[in-house]
N, C-alpha and C positions, 0 to 999 in steps of 0.2 A: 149515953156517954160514948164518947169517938172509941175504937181503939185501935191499936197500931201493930203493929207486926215490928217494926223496927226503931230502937231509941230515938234512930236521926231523923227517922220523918216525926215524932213528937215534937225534938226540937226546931225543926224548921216550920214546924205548924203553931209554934209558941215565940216564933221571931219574922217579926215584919221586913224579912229583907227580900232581894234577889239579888241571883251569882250575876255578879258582870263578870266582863274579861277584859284581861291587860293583855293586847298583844303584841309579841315582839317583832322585829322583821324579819328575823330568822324561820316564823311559825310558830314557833313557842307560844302557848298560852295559859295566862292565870289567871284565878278566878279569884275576886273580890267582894264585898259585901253591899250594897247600895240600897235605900231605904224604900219605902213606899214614898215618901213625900219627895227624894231624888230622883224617882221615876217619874215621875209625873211631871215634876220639873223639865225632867229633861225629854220629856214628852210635848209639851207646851213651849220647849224652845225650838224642837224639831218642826211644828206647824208655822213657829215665824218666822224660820230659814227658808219652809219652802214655799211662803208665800211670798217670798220676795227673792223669788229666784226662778229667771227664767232661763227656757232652752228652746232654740228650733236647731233642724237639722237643716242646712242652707247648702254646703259644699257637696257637690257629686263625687264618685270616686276620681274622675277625669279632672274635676277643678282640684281636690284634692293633693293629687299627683305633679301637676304642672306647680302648686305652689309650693309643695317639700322639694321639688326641684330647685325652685327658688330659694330655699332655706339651706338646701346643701352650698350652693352659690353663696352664700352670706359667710356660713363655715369657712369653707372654702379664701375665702375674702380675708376672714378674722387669723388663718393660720398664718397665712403671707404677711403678716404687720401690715396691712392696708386702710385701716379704721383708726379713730382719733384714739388717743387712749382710755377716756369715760366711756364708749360708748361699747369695749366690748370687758365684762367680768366673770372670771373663771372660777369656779370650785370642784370639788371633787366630785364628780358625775352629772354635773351641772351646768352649763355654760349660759351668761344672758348675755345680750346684745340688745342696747339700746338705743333708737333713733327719734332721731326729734326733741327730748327730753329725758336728762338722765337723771338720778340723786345718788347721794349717799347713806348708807344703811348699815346696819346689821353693826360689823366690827370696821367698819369702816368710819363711824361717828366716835369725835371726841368723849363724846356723852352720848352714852347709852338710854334707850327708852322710847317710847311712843312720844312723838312731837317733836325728836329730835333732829327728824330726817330733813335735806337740804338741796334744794337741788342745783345742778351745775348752773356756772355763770351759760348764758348764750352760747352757741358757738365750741360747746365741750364734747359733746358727742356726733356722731355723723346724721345729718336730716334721713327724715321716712322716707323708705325707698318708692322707687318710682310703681313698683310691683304692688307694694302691698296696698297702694290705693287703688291701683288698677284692677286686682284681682280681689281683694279682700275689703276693705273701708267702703267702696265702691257698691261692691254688694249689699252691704249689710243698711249702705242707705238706700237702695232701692226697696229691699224688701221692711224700711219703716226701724228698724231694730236701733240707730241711731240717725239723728239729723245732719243735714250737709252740717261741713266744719266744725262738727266736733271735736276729734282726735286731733291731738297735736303732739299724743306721745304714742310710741309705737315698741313695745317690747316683744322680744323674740326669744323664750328660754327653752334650750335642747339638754332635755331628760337622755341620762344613760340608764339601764336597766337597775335598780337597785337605786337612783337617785331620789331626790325628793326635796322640799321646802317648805321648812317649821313653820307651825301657826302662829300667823301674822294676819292683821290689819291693814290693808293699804291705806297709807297716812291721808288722814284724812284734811289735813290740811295743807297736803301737795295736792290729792287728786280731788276733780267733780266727781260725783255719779253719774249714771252708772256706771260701773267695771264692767268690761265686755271683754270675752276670752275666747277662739277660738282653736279647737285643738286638731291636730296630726300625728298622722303616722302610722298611732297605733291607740287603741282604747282605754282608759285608763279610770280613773273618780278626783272626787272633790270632798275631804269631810271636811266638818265643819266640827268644830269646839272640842280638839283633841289637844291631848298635853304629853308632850315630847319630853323623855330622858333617852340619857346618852352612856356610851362605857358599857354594855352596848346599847346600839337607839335600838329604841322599845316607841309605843306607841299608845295612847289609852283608848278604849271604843270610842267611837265620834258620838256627836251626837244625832247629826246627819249624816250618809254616806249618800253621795249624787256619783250616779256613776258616768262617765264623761266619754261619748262615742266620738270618732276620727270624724272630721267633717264637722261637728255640733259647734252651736254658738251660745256661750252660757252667760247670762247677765245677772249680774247681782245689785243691789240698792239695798235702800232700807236694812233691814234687820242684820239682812245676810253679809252687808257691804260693813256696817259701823258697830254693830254690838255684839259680835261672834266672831271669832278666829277664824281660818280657815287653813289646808294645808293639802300639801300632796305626799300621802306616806309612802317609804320607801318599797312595801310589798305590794304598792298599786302600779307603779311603774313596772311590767315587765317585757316590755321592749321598748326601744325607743320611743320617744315621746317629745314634737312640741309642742311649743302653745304660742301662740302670740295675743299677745293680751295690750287691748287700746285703750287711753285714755285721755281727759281731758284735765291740765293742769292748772289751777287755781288763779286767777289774778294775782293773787294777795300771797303766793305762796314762798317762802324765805327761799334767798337763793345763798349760796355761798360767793364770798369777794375772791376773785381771780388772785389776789396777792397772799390769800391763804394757804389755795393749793402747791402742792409740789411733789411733782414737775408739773407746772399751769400751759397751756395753750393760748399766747397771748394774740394768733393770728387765725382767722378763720382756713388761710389757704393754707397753713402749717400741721403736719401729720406725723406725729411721733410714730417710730415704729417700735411694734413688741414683738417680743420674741414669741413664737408660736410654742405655746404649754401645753396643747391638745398630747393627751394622752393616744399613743398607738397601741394599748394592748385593747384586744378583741373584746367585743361587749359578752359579757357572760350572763347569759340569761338565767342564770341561779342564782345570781348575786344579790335579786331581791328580795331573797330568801335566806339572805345569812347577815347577821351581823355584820356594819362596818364598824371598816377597823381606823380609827381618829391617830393624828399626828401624837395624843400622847400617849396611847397606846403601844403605836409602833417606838419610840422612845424606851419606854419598860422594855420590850421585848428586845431592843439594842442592849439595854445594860445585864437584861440576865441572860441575853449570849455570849455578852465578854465575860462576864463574873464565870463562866462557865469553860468559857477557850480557857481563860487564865490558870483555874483549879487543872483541866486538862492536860495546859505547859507543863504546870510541876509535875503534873504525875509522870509525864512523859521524859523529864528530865531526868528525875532521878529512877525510873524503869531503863531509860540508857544507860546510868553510871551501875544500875547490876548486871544489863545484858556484857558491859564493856569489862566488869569485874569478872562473870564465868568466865568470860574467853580467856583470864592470862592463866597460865599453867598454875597448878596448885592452890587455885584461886576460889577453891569451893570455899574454903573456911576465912577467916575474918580476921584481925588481928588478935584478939581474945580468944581464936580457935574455935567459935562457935559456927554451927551449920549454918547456912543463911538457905532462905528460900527459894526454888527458883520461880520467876514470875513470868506467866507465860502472856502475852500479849494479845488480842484483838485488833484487826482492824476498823479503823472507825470510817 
């Protein structure tokens, strides 16, 4: 008969589990319960993610260099209102640009859900730059990785340190296969089948973790493209990061009616211009590592600073009407003749 030196290892020897961990972006981590038969699962979902999921490394440091030059020029492009208006979208530490082919997504669709997404009529976003075929698409058919005239969509999304993008699918009934991504700057990963909460984002262990060098070309199909999420969590991003990621858009795939949108671009040579959103404060390299903080966050934090100035007025009003009472002569006592205290003040 076994025996034990300690109660918990009895129980742990009499419970078919193992600790996972939930971890946050901050660092923070907690440990959870997951079965024998969850492992395994999630073991056997790991072998068909990564058999359908390729990488070469293609880009030199020098081609690498010449084409984030190119990406800063795009920036650059996107600050000045010089792009149509679909084709460049902003969030907080995120920024896409897309050419050739845009959609609509996320909170941007009337209806929410996978299947829902749309893409612009013709003529809504600005065409694939002249660069990224020359430097990028270029290559990547030479060395076999795609075939001539594949791409016809060309996205460009610029990671800030602490950025990131929830586990999604690319719609599969806007894009072909394969998804090809090609990344800069700085190193970063790729999980796959993790679940995102918010207040603050936290993250779940993946089920995959691919880790994603400057320069690599990652392709996905099969398993890895249609039956498993993928994402880039906010504590993988810690420096700058992009990605340009190519694909091919569907014959068959719904587009939205030009009379829908508003404001619509009803002429190809016609260029709304936007206001430049780009954030100036300095990229904080610890930011991947803490908590963000969501619009209804900072909201809370607005009201319990006024509830708080407010409590402060009064006090301050009436600590005025006793500083302005000691000073008149004879004015220690009250009209009932009792002592009153005196209140000494702090600066705040």
């Amino acid at each position: 008969m076994a025996s034990f030196t300690d109660l918990r290892e009895k129980l742990k020897s009499m419970t078919p589990h193992r600790d996972k961990v939930f971890e946050y972006s901050n660092g923070e981590k907690r440990k959870y319960r997951e079965s024998d038969d969850d492992e395994e699962r999630r073991d056997a979902e790991a072998r068909k993610v990564k058999s359908s999921v390729k990488q070469a490394h293609i880009f030199t440091q020098e081609e690498c260099a010449r084409i984030e030059a190119k990406i800063d020029e795009v920036v650059a492009i996107a600050d000045k209102g010089l792009y149509r208006e679909h084709t460049v979208d902003r969030a907080p530490l995120r920024n896409k640009y897309f050419f050739g082919e845009g959609y609509t997504y996320g909170s941007q669709l009337e209806k929410r859900g996978p299947g829902q997404e749309r893409l612009y009529s013709r003529g809504e976003v600005d065409e694939i730059p002249d660069w990224v075929h020359e430097l990028v698409i270029d290559r990547l058919v030479t060395h076999g990785v795609i075939p001539e005239g594949f791409v016809n969509s060309a996205v460009i999304n610029d990671y800030q340190p602490g950025g990131c993008i929830v586990s999604h699918v690319d719609p599969i009934h806007i894009f072909e296969r394969p998804i090809v991504s090609v990344s800069f700057f700085s190193d970063s990963a790729l999980c796959f089948g993790c679940k995102f909460q918010f207040k603050p984002i936290r993250v779940s262990e993946p089920v995959l973790y691919l880790p994603v060098r400057r320069g690599s070309v990652t392709v996905l199909s099969g398993y890895a493209a249609d039956d498993i999420t993928h994402c880039i969590r906010p504590q993988d991003i810690k420096e700058r990061r992009a990605v340009i990621i190519l694909r091919k858009t569907r014959a068959d795939a719904p587009r939205l009616n030009s009379s829908s949108l508003s404001p619509s671009i009803h002429s190809s040579e016609r260029r709304h211009v936007l206001k430049a959103k780009r954030s100036h404060r300095k990229a904080d390299p610890d930011a991947a590592h803490r908590p963000r903080i969501l619009e209804m966050d900072k909201e809370l934090q607005r009201r319990s600073l006024s509830s708080r100035q407010r409590r402060h007025d009064g006090d301050s009003s009436e600590n005025s009407w006793r500083r302005a009472d000691e000073r008149e002569p004879g004015s220690r006592y009250t009209h009932d003749h009792t002592p009153t205290r005196r209140v000494k003040m702090r600066r705040h």
